[in-house]
C-alpha positions in Angstrom: 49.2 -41.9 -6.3 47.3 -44.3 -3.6 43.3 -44.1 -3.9 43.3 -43.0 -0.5 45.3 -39.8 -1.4 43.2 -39.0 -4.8 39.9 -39.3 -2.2 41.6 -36.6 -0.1 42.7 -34.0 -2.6 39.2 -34.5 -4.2 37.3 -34.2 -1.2 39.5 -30.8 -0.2 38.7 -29.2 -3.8 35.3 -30.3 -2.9 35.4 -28.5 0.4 37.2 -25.4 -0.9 34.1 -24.9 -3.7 31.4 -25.3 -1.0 32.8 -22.8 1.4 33.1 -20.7 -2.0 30.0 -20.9 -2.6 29.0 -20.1 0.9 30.7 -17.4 0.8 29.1 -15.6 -2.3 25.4 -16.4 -0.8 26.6 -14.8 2.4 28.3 -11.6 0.0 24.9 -12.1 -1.7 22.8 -11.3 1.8 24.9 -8.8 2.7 25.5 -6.4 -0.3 21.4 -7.1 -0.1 20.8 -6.1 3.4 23.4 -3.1 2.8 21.1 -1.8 0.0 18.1 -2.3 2.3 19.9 0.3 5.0 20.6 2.7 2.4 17.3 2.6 1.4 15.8 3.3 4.1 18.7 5.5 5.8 18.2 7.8 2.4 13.9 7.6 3.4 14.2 8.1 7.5 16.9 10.9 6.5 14.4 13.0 4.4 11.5 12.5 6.2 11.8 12.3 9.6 11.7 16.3 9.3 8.2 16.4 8.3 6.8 14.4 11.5 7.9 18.0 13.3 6.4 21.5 11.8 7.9 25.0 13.0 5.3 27.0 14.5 6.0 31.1 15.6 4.8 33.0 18.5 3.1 36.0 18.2 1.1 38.6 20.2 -2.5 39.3 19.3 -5.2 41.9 20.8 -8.6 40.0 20.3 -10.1 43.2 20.0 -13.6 43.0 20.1 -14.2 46.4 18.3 -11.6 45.3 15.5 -13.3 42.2 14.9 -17.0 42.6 15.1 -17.3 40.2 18.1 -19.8 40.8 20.8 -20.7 37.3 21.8 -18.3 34.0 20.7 -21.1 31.9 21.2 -22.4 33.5 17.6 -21.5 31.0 14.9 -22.3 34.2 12.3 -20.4 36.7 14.6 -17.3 34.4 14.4 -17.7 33.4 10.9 -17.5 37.0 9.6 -14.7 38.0 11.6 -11.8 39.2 10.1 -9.1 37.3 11.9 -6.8 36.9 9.1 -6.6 40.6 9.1 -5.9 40.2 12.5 -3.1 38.4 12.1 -1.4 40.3 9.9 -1.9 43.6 12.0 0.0 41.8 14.2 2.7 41.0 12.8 3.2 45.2 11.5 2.8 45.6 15.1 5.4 42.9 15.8 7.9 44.0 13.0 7.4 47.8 13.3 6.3 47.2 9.6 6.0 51.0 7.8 6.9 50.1 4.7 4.5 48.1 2.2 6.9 46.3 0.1 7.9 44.5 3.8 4.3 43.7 4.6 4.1 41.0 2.1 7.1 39.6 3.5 6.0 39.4 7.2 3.1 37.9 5.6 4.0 35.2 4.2 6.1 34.4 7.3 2.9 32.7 8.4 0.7 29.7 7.0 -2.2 30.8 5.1 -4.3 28.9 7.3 -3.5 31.0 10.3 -6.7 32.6 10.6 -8.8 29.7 10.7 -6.4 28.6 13.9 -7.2 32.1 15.5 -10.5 31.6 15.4 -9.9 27.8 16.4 -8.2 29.2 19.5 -10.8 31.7 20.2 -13.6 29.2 20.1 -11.9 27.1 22.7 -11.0 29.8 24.7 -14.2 32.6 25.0 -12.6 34.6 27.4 -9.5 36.1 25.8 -11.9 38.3 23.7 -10.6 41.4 24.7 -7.2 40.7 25.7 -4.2 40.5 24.6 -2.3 37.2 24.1 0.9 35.1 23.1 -0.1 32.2 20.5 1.7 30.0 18.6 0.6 30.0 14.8 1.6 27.4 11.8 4.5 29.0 10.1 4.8 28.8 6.1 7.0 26.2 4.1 9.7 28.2 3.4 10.5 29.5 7.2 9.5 25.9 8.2 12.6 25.0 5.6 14.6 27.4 7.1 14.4 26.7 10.4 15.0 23.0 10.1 17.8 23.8 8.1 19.3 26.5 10.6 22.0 23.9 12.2 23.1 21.8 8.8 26.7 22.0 8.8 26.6 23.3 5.0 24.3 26.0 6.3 21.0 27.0 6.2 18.8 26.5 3.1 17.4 30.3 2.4 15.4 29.1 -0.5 13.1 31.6 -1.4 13.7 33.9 2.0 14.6 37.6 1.9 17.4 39.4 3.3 14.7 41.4 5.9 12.9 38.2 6.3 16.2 36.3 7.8 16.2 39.5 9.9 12.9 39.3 11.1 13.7 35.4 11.7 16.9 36.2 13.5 14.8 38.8 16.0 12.7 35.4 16.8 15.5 33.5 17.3 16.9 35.6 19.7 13.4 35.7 21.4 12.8 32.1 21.5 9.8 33.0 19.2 10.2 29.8 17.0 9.5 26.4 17.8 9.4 22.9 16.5 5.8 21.0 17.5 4.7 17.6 16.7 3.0 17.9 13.0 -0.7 17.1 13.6 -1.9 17.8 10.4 0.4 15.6 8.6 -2.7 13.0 10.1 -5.2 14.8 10.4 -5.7 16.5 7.1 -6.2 15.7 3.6 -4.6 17.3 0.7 -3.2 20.4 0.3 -1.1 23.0 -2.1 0.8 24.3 1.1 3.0 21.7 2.4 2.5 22.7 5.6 -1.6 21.8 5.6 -0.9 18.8 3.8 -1.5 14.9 5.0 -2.5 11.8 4.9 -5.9 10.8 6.4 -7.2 11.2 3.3 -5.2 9.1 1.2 -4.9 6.4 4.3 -8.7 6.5 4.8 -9.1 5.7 0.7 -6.9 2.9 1.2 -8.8 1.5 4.1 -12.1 1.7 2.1 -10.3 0.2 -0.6 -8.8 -2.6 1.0 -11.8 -3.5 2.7 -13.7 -3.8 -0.7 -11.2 -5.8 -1.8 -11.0 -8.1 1.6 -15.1 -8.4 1.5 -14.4 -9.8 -2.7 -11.4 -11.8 -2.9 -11.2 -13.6 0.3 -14.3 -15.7 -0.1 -14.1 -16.0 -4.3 -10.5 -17.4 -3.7 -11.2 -19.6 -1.0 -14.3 -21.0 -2.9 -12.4 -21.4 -6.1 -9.5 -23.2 -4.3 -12.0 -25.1 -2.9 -13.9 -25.8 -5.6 -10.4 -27.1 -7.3 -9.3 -29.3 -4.5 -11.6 -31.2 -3.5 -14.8 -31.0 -6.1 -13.4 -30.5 -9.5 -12.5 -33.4 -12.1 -8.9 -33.8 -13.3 -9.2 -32.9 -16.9 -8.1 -30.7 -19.7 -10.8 -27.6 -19.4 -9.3 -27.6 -15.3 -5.8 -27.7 -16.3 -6.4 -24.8 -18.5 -8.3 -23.2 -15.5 -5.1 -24.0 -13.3 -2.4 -22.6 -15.6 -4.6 -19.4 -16.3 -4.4 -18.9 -12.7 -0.8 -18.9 -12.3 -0.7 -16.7 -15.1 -2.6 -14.1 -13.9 -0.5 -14.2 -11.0 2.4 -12.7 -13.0 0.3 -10.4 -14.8 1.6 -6.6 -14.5 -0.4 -4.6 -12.5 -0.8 -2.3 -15.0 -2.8 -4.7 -17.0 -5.3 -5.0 -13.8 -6.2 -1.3 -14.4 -6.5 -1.6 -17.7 -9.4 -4.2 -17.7 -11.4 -2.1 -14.8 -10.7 1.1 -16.5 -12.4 -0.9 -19.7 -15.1 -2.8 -17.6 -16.0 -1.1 -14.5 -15.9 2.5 -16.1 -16.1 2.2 -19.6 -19.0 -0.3 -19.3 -20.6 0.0 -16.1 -20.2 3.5 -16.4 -19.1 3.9 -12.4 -17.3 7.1 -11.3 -13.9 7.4 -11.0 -11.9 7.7 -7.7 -13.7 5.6 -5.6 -12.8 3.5 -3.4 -15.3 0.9 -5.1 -13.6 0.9 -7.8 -10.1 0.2 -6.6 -11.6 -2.0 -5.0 -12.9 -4.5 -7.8 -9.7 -3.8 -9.6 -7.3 -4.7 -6.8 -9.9 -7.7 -6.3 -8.7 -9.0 -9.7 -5.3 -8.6 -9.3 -5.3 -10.2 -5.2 -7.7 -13.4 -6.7 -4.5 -15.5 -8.1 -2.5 -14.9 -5.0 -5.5 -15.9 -2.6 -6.6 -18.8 -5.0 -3.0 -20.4 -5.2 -2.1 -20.2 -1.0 -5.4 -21.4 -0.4 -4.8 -24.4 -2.6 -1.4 -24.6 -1.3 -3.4 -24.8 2.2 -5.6 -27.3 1.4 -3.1 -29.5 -0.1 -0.9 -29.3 3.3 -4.6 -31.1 5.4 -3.1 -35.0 5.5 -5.7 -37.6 3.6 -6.3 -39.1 6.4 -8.0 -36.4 8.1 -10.6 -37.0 4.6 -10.8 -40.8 5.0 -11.3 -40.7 9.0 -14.1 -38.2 8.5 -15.3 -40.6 5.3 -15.1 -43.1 7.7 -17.7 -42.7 10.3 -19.9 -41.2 7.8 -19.7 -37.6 6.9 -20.4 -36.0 3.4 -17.9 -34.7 0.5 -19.5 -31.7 2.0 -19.3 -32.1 5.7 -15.5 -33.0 5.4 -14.4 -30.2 3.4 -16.7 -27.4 5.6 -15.9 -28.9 9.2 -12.2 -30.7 8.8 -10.4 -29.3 5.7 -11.4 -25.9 5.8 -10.6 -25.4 9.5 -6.7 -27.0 9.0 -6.0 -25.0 5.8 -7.6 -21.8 7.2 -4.4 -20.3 9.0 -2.4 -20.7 5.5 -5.2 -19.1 3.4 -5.3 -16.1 6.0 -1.7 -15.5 5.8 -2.0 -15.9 2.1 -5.0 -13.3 2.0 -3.0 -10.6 4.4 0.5 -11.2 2.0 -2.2 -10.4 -0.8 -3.7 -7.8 0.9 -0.3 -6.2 1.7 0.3 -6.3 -2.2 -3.4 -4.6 -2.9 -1.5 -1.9 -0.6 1.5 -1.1 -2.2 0.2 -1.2 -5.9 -0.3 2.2 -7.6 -0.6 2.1 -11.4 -3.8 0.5 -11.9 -5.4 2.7 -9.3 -3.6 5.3 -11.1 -5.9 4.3 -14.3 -9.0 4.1 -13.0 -8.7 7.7 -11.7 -7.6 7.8 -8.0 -5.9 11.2 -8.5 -7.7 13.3 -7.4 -7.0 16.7 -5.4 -8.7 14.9 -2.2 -9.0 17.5 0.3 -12.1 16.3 2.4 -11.6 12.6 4.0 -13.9 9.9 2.6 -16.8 8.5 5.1 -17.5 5.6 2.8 -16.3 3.4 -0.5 -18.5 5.5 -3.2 -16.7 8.8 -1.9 -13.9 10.1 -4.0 -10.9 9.2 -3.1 -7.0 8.6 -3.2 -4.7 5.5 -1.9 -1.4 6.2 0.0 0.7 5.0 -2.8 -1.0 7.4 -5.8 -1.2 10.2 -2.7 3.1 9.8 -2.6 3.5 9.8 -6.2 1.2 12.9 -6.4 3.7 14.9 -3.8 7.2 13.5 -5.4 5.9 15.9 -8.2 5.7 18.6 -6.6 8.1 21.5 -7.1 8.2 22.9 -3.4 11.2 21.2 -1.3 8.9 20.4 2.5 7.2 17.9 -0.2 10.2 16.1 -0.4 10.0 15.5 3.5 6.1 14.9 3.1 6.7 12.2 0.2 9.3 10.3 2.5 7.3 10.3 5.6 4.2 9.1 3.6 6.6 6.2 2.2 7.9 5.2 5.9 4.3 5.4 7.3 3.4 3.3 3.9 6.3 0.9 4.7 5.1 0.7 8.2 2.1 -0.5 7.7 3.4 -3.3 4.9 5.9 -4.3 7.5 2.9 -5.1 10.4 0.8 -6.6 7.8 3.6 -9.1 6.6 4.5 -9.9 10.0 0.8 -10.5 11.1 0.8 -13.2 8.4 3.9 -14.7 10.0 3.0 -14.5 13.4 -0.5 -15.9 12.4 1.3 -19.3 10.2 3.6 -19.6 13.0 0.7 -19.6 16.1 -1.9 -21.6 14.1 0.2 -23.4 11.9 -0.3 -27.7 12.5 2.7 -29.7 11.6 2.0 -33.3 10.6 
């Protein structure tokens, strides 16, 4: 066989292997990507629902006599009315209810939270005092399950419904008495044991304070200790150990992060648990390694000569660092600070040690009120037994996902705009 011909065949067996493996890192991305769609097909799926909340019409007589009321502009007048009665004379009214086995079903029909949106709605509106009139009021989980459910081609999920219930739903069917509104509370409100007065601002709001605490600590401890490593410290064997430490820590399990501010920050500091302060310090520990090594990374990146020219014409260690390095690594060190930040976000367990589990129902105005994070406030809901949590736990995770995704692309967008190629 001529050289020329042995060249050939090897260069084609050649070719064959590296379309090959072309081909398995293209199966690779796409079984990769597939998994992503399922993922979040199976989130969207379940929780799109919850963005929406069923809400039924009834008619009320704002008797004045019935409820006490002679003026609405008397907080203690309003406050002692009985408008949750009110509600549910309505709904006898409504049902023709004689029986008092079927009063507890029409009941529950509603959220228990109704009467508090009565006198809502007759706080903004003085003048129906009086009359009668056609309001919408929050309906409970299980009609809210229901009615989401009616057109599912393997029918409707009944749950816990009665037979004279599904009656009583059919009637306000027919009478275009149920509706499907935008779910307000979802974030507006904190906490709740009914899934329909359940949210979010509560748990977001922790997270803010939390990350903010952890912005104000990290960001300048890292920069000045990648700083401090670049450009200032000596090469020898107690900074080596210092350097390796660092990228150890940067593998660390969460986990571990909790464990040492559960020991330090409440076990010897003696600071309160659930606070945003707390998660905080601990999520500063854990986001220090990542800020530390991009920052480094950053600094590394500035070109000697930029040093030596400033050197040059006279500057100090000092000035050259603060008004030329600094400057040229800053747009990697923020995008290394937000991908760290978006971390901080996501993490649950050590937040789950230090005792951000609380029942939060009232939203947090500062870092030393208690508090919960997003991530702890969807593991909290995932437990619970009642099925419109399901929908709340995967809406929480795609407004959780939402906000990682626009904090990762900030970073992006930020290396990309301010981002100096030499």
């Amino acid at each position: 066989m001529k050289t020329i011909d042995l060249v050939n065949k090897n260069l084609a067996k050649r070719y064959r292997k590296e379309k090959l493996f072309r081909a398995y890192g293209l199966a690779s991305i796409g079984f990769g990507l597939l998994c992503l769609v399922l993922l979040f097909s199976d989130i969207i799926g379940k929780g799109y629902k919850a963005f929406v909340q069923t809400n039924i019409q009834i008619e009320v007589n704002f008797d004045a006599g019935y409820l006490g009321i002679t003026d609405t502009t008397n907080t203690e007048q309003m406050f002692a009315a009985n408008f949750e009665g009110l509600v549910k004379k309505s709904l006898r009214e409504m049902f023709l209810i004689k029986k008092r086995s079927d009063k507890r079903l029409a009941y529950s029909l509603v959220s228990t939270d109704s009467g508090y949106q009565l006198h809502d709605l007759l706080v903004a509106n003085p003048a129906w005092l009086g009359t009668t009139k056609k309001v919408w009021l929050l309906a409970d989980d299980d009609l809210d399950t229901y009615y989401k459910s009616v057109d599912n081609l393997n029918g409707a999920f009944t749950g816990r419904m009665q037979e004279q219930q599904l009656v009583w739903i059919k009637n306000l069917l027919d009478n275009d008495a149920l509706q499907l509104q935008f779910n307000m509370n979802f974030f507006n409100l904190g906490d709740s044991t009914e899934p329909e007065l359940a949210g979010i601002r509560a748990a977001l709001m922790g997270s803010l304070f939390t990350l903010m605490v952890t912005m104000v600590l990290s960001f300048p401890v890292g920069v000045a200790a990648a700083i401090y490593l670049e450009e200032y410290a000596p090469r020898n064997r107690f900074t080596d150990i210092i350097e390796v430490n660092i990228n150890n820590l940067a593998a660390v399990p969460s986990i571990i992060f909790g464990l040492l501010g559960a020991a330090i920050f409440l076990g010897f500091f003696g600071m309160h648990r659930s606070l945003p302060l707390v998660g905080g310090l601990v999520l500063t520990l854990m986001t220090l390694p990542t800020i530390i090594i991009t920052s480094r990374a950053a600094i590394k990146a500035v070109p000697p000569s930029i040093r030596e020219a400033a050197m040059s014409i006279g500057a100090s260690k000092m000035q050259v660092v603060l008004h030329h390095v600094l400057p040229l690594a800053m747009p990697g060190m923020l995008t290394g600070a937000i991908i760290g930040l978006a971390q901080a976000l996501g993490e649950t367990a050590p937040l789950l040690l230090i005792g951000m589990v609380a029942f939060i129902v009232d939203i947090p105005s500062g870092v030393t009120d208690p508090a919960t994070a997003l991530p702890v406030q969807i593991y909290l809901w995932s437990d619970r037994p009642e099925r419109s949590f399901a929908e709340l736990t995967s809406a929480a995770i795609m407004v959780l996902l939402g906000v990682l995704i626009v904090m990762n692309a900030l970073a992006v967008l930020l290396r990309k705009k301010l981002e100096r190629r030499w």
